[in-house]
Every structure is written in C-alpha cells, then in structure tokens.
N, C-alpha and C positions, 0 to 999 in steps of 0.2 A: 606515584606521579603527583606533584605540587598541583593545586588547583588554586593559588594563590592567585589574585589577577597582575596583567602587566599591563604596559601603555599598548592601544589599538596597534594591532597590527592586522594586515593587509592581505588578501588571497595571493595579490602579485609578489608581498615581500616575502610569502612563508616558499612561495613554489609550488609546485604540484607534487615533488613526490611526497613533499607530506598533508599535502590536501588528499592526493588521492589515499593515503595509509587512512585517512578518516573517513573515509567512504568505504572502504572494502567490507567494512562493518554489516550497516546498511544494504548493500547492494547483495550481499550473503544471505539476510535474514528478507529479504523480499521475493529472493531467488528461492529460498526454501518453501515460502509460501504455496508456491504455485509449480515448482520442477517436480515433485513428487508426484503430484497429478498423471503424469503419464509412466509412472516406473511400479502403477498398480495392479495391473497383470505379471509384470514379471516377479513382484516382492509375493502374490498370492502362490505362483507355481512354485515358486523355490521355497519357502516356508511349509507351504502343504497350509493358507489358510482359507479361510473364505472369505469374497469380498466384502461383506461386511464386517469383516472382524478388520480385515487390510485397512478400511475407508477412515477406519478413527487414526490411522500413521497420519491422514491429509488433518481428520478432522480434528485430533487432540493435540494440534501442533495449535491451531487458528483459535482452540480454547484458552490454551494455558498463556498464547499471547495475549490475550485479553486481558488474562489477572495480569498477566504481566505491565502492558498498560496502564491497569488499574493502581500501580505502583509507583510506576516514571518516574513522576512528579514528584511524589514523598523521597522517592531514594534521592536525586538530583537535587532537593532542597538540603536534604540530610547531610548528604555526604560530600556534595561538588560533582557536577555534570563530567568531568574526564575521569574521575576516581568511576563513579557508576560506568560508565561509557568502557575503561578498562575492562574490569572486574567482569561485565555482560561478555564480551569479547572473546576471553581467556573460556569460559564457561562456554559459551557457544560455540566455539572450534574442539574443544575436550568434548565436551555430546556428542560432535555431529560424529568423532571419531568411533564411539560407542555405537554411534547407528549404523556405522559402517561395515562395524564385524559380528552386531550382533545376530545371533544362532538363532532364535527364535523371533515368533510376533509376538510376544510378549512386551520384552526386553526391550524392543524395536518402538512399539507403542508408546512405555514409558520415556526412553531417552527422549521420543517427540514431544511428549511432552515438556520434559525438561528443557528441551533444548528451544520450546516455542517459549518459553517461561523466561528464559536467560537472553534470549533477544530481541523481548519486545521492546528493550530500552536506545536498540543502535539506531532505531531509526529515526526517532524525535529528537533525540541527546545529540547524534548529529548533525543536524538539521540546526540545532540550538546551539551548536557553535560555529556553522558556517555562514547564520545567517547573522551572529551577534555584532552587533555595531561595535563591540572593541573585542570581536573576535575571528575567525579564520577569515572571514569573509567582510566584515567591515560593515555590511549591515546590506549588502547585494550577493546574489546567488551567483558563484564564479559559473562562467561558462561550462570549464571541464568536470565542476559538478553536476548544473545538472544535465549535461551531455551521461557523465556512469548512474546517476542517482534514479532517473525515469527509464532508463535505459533496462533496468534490471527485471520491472514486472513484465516485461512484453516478451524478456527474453526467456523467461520460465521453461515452457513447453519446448521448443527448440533448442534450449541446452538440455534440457532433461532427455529430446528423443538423440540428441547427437551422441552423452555420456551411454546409455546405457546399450547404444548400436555400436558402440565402441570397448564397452567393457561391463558391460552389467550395470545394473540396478545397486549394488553399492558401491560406485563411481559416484553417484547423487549428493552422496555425505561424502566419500573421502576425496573428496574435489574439494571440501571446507577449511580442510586441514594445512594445509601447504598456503593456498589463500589467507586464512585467519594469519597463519605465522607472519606473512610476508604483512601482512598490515599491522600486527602487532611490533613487528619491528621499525615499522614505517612510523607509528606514532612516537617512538621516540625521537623523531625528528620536530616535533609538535613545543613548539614554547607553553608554558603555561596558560590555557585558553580555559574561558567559557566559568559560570556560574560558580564562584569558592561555598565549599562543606559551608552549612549554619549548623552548630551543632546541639544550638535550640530547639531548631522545629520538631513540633508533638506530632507523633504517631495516629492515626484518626481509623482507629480499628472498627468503629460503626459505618462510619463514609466508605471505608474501602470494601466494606465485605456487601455493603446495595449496588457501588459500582459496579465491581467484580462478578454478585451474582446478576444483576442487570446485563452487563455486557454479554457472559456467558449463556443466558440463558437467550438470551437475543439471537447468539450465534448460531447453537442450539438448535434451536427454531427454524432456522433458514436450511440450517444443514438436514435437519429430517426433511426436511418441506422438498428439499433438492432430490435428496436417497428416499423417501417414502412414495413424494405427491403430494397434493395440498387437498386432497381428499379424505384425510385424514383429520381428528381432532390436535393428535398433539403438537404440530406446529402451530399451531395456533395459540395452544395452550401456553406454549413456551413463549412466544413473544411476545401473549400479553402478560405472564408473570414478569419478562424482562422489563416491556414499557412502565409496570406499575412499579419496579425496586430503581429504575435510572428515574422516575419522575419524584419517586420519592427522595432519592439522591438528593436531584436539584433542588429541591426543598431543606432537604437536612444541612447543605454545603452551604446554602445563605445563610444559617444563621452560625456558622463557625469561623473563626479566625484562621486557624487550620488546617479547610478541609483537605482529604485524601488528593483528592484536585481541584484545583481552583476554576469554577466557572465565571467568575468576575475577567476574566482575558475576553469576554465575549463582549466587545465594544460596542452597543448599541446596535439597531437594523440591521444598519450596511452590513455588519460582520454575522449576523446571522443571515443573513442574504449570500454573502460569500460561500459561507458551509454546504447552503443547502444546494447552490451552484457547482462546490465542487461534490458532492455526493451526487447528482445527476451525470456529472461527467463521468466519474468511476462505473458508473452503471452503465451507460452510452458505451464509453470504452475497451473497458474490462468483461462485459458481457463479450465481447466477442471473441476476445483473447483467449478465452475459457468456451465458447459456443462452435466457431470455428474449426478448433482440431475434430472434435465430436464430428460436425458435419464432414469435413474431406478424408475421413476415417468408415466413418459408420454407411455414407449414404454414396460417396464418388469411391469408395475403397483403396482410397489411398495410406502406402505404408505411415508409421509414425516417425521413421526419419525424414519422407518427402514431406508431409505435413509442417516438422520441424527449419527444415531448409526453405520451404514457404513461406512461414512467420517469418523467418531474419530477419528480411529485410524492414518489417514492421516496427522492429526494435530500433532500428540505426537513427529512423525515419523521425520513430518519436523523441529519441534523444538529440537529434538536432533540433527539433520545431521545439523542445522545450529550451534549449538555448536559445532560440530565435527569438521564440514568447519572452524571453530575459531581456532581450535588447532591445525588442519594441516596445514594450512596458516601459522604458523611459522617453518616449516619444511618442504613444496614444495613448490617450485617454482610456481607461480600464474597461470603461463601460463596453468601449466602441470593440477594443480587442478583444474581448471576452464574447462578444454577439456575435464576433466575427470566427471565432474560432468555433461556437457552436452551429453557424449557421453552413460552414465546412464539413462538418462533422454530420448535420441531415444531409447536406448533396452526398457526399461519400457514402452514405448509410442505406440509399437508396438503390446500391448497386448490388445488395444484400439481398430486393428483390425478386433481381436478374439472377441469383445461382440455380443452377441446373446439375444434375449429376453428371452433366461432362462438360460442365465449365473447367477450363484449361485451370490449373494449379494459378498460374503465372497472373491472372486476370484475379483472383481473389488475392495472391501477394499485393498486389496494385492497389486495392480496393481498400486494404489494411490501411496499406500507405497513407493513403489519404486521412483515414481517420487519425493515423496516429500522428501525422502534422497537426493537422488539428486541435488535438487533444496538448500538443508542447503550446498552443497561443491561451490553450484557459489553465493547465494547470499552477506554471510557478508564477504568474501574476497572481492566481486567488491567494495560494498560498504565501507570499510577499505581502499582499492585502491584508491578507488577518491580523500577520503580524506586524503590523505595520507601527501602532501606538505601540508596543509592549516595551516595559525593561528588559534590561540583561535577564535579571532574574525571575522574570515573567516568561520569559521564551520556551523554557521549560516544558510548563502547563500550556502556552500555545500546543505548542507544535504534539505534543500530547494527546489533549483535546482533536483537534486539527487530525490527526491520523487516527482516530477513536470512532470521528465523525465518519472518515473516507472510509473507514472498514468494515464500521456497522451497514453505514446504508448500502456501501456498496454489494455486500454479502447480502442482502437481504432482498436488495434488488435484481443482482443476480442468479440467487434462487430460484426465486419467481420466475426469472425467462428462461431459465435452464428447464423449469418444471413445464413452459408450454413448450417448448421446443424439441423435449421430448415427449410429445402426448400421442405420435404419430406413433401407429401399431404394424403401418405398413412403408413402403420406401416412400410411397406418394403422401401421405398424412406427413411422416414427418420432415420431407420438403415444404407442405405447406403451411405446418406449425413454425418451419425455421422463417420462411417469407411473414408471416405473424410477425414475429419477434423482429426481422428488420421492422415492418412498419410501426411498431412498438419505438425501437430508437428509432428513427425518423419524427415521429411525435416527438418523444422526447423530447429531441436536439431543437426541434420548431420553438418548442415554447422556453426551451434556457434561453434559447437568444432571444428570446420575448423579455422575458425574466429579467436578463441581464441590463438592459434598457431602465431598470430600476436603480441601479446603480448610481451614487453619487456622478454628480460631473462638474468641473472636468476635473479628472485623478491619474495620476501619471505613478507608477510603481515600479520604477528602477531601481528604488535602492529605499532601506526600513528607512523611517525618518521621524517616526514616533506624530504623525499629526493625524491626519483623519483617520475612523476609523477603517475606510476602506483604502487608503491612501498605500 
C-alpha cells in the first residue's frame, strides 16, 4: 500500500466502510486485551494446566504489547504509518489463528505473545490517522469512530462470556480471523492516508531497550502485585527497577535527535496535566470493568454469561457518551467538560457502596451506565487535547506516548484495587474490601474534577487545530 500523501480528505468523504475497515484493527487488539480474562478456567481444564501457568496467556500478551509500543513510533517513522498499520494487522489475525488451534499451553502462551507484540501498533497508528488533519478524520474524531473505538474495552468480558457459552474458549481468537480479513479488505478502500516511510530515520537500540525494559518491568510489577499481593518484595522490586530505566529513558531521549520515542509531543503543563487526567480516569473506569465481574461471580454467584449480558449495556453507553464528549468539546470549554464528566463519574461510583449480595443484576447494569457516560465526556476531549499542537508526523509518538501513559497507570492502578478487593477471606470481608475500593474511586473522581479546574480556559476541542497545548 502507497503511503505517499494526498490532498486532505475528510471522514464524510472517505464513508464509513472504510473508516470503520480501520478500526476493526484497534477494536480487536483492545478486545484481546481484556476478553481472555474470563476464558481462564476453561483454557486451564482443557489443556490440563495450572492457573498460574494459564495467567501469562492474559499476562504475556500485555508484555510483549509493551515492547511493542516501545517500537510504534520507530516503525511509523521508518516505514509510513499504513505500511506498519498493514503489516501489524496481517500478523495479528495469522496468530490469533495459531491461538485458536493450538494443542497445548505452551504453544498458546507464545502465540500471545506474539500476537500482543504484532498489535501494539493498531491502536496508535489508527488513532494517527483518523485524527490527522490531512487524514481520515481531517483533524476531528468521527462520530462512528469513536462510538466502535471505546466501545471495544468495555465490551471484553461480555463478549468473551457470550463466545465461549456459545462455543468454547477457542471462539476468543478464531472470532479474529473472519474480522481481521473483513478489515483487511475494507482497507483497500482507504486512499493513501497518514505519515509517508522516511527512510532516514536511525534505529535508537539504547532508547528502546530502557523503554521496553521500563515498560515491562512496570507491567511486571502490577501483574505480581495483582496474582501475588502487595505483601510481597517483588512488586515492588519490579516497579522500581521500571521507574529507574523509564526515568532514565527520559533523560537519554533529550539528548537524541532520534530517540526510540519522542517525548518532546509533551507540550508544556497543560499536556502533562491532560495525561495524568486521563490515567485517573482509566483507573476510575476500568477498575470496575475488571472488579465487577469478580464481584457478581464470586460474591452474588452469578453465572459468567448473566455477568456478561450485565455489562452490555455499559459498553453501548460508553460508546455514545464518547460520541457525545466529541460534540460538546466544540461548544464547552475543556476545563468545564472534563470536571464535569468526573464529577459524574463520583455520583455514579457512589452507588458501588450500596452492593449487597442480592442487589438485583439490573441495578449494577445501571450503575455501570452511568459511569461509562461519564467516562465518553473525559476521554476523547483529553485525548484531542494532547494532540491538539502536533504535526502529521508527530501524531505518531502522540498517540503512542498517549496509550503507553493509559496503560501504564492504568495497570498499575488497577492492580492496586484488584489487590484490596480481594483481601476479603470471607464473603463479608470481601464485600467490605469491594465498598473500600468504591470509596477509593469516589475519592478519586472528587479530586480529577478538582484537578481538572487547572486546565487552561477557555479551550474548546472539537476538532486538532495545532494551537494551545491543551486546545
């Protein structure tokens, strides 16, 4: 595929189906993330393994995406943003196949990882040409994106308990395949978009390997902390060997012309203020996404298809309110939209500390709801904000950065409440550790919209415009 550029075109001119052929990417490799998660009982009986040996299918996919991340940037400058964005695509529907049949957990382990290694790029790389000012998207997040784009992490659990009540535990991956194709084909509808090959840029084989081991060992860290305790030394040990190789990073990256990624996209405060905004909200959010099946599983005993049919609606919910946040971002002021969508996000999170073990199924569907309204008025404004100054060929390393930021803290913050949530040894302990953990986001969400209030004003972020950095 050419990656040549052409004159701007438009989300309206190209259509949807080949907007949506460039999301299918994306929305696969987000759904992988997190549908796994509940297909870990059945992958341990039918392999004959144990669940720690099962736990690295979840955890060595969220690794190898790390390096993979740690790459993006380099490959996208290198090659052209649609040549990488292809190439990822083609590889990640080929793995997921491999996952689908393979015999053992071995076999199964490896392909995850390959296959988290091969898709860390769909999601940025997308992202970096729908939001590019002379590309899919014209420099505003279309609607019908990000209605499928948020849509995807909420829906993890729920399609993962639908596929395998319907057909097994390898349904998970060969649901990839037919998908991948149908997108692969859809890009050929795609004109020449997004970032052309430089086939100058140097390889920065010291930057990548601090990022890389920083990111991973970060992850690392969270994931023992999660499957151990935090009773232990070596979470600890792992995140601060991560903190010292990513701070050293940051250090080695200013003095390169080239580095692995560029942290110069980080425009002043405001955009360090945006990051850390949306890293709160991942945690707010995504704690629960991940905390709630546990609870209407483990403590009301409810099956993991009812569980599944529960969340739906949560998904639908947040992919409108992230549409919604799309269209009021050019008509409120960022600051105010962002306070507002956190200050939703404590009332809703409050109702977290009303569950009981026979709170009705339908009353926690509800309760999701709300947050994940919420959650669609802060996320695609922040993320419009960051990248708001950048070139074409800066988008890249945003959106990179930008998803490096969400996954670190948000893994690591989610850890952390997963670990008090389950600290309970009896049904009443860990109802009372789960009520903790709401008032945990409740705090939270109180003080981002405190937080948020720090925000330039007045900033309106409907559409990239290359001016402030929080703009």
């Amino acid at each position: 595929m050419s990656v040549t550029q052409e004159p701007t075109r438009t989300a309206a001119s190209l259509g949807r189906v080949a907007r949506y052929g460039l999301l299918i990417g994306p929305v696969l490799s987000m759904l992988d993330s997190s549908i796994v998660n509940v297909a870990v009982p059945d992958i341990a009986h039918e392999l004959a393994a144990g669940l720690d040996t099962v736990q690295w299918v979840v955890s060595g996919y969220l690794l190898a995406l790390a390096v993979g991340l740690a790459l993006t940037a380099y490959a996208s400058r290198r090659f052209g943003t649609m040549r990488v964005y292809t190439v990822s695509m083609i590889l990640f529907v080929a793995v997921s196949a491999v996952c689908a049949i393979a015999p053992g957990i071995g076999l199964l382990i490896a392909a995850r990882v390959v296959q988290g290694f091969v898709g860390a790029p769909l999601v940025p790389l997308a992202l970096s040409v729908l939001l590019g000012k002379d590309g899919v998207g014209g420099g505003k997040v279309p609607m019908s994106a990000a209605l499928v784009l948020f849509l995807a992490p909420a829906l993890g659990p729920t399609l993962g308990g639908l596929l395998i009540g319907a057909g097994g535990w390898r349904w998970v991956f060969l649901v990839n395949v037919p998908v991948g194709v149908l997108g692969l084909l859809l890009l050929l509808r795609l004109p020449p978009v997004g970032a052309p090959a430089r086939p100058g840029t140097r390889f920065d084989p010291a930057g990548f390997a601090l990022l890389a081991g920083g990111l991973v060992s970060t992850l690392l860290g969270a994931t023992r902390g999660t499957s151990q305790g935090w009773d232990h030394a070596a979470p600890y040990v792992l995140l601060l060997v991560g903190a010292v190789l990513l701070a050293t990073y940051w250090r080695w990256a200013g003095r390169r012309a080239q580095p692995a990624l560029r942290l110069d996209v980080v425009r002043g405060r405001p955009a360090v203020l945006v990051l850390v905004l949306q890293v709160l909200c991942s945690v707010i959010t995504f704690g629960t996404v991940f905390l709630v099946p546990v609870f209407t599983q483990q403590v009301q005993g409810h099956t993991a298809l009812a569980t599944g049919v529960a969340l739906l609606p949560q998904g639908v919910v947040m992919g409108l309110g992230t549409a919604l946040g799309q269209r009021l971002s050019a008509r409120i002021p960022l600051r105010t939209l962002v306070a507002l969508g956190f200050a939703v996000l404590a009332l809703s999170s409050t109702v977290l500390l009303l569950l009981t073990e026979t709170t009705p199924l339908w009353v926690t569907a509800l309760m999701l709801c709300g947050r994940a309204a919420a959650a669609g008025l802060v996320t695609t404004p922040l993320l419009v904000a960051f990248l708001a100054p950048l070139d074409e060929g800066e988008l890249a390393d945003g959106n990179t950065l930008y998803s490096i930021t969400q996954r670190l803290g948000g893994s690591v913050g989610v850890s952390i409440l997963g670990s008090v949530a389950a600290s309970g040894a009896t049904t009443g302990e860990t109802l009372d550790a789960f009520h903790l953990v709401g008032a945990i986001l409740v705090g939270l969400a109180v003080a981002s919209a405190g937080l948020a209030w720090r925000l330039p004003r007045p900033v309106r972020v409907g559409r990239l415009s290359g001016s402030s950095p929080a703009a």
